[in-house]
N, C-alpha and C positions, 0 to 999 in steps of 0.2 A: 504494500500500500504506500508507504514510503518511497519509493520509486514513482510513484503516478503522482503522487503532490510535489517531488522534486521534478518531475518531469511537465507537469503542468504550468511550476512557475517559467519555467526555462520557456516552452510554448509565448505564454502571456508577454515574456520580453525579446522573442524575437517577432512577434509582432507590432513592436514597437519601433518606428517608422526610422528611429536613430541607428538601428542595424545595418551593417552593408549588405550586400546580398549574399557574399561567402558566408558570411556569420550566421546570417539566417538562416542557410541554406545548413552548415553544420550543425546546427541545434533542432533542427525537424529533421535532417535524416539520421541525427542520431538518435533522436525520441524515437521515430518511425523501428530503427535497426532492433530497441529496448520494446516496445511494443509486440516485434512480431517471437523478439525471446518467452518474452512472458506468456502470450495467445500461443505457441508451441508447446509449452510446458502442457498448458491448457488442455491442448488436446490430445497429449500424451498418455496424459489420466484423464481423456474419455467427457471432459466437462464442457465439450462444446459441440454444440450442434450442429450436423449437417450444412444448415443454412448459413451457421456462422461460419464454419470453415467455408464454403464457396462466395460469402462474401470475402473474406481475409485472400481467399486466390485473388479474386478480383481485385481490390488494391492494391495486392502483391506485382498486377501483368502493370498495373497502370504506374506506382509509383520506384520500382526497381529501376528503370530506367530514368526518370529522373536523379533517383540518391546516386546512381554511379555514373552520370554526367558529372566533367567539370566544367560544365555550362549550364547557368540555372538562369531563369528570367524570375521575375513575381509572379506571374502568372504561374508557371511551375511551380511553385514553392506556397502558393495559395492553395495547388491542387493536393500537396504533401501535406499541408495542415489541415485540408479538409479530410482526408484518409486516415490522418494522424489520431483526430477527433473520433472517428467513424472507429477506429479500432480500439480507443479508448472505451468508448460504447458496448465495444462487443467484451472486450476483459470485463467488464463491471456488468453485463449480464453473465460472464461465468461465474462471479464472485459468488452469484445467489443462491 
């Protein structure tokens, strides 16, 4: 749990416009990288669903290429926080 409230603030301040875009860009695709550690664990012991797992594929096809670009735009990096968010979502319905 500690890991998603440190990872949240880190989130909240790279959205904050004083960023550059390497910055930003390394604090969502490292949240993104800690995200998909912990949703693996998840479904290791069985605690996620079907639907979740083929959501998690699906921002996996979408935002993998993004984190391993060394070219990011905002628009990119908006699309990683929105995934970032989305997988947030899905860890905290396995929590239940």
């Amino acid at each position: 749990m500690r890991s998603i409230v440190v990872f949240a603030a880190l989130m909240l301040a790279a959205c904050n416009g004083t960023w550059t875009v390497s910055d930003r860009a390394f604090v969502l695709c490292s949240g993104y990288v800690s995200a998909l550690q912990q949703l693996a664990t998840f479904r290791a012991a069985g605690q996620l669903s079907e639907s979740a797992v083929r959501r998690v594929d699906s921002i996996r096809a979408e935002l993998n290429p993004v984190c391993s670009s060394a070219v990011h735009t905002h628009g990119a990096l908006d699309a990683v926080e929105a995934g970032v968010r989305d997988l947030l979502q899905i860890r905290r319905g396995a929590d239940l």
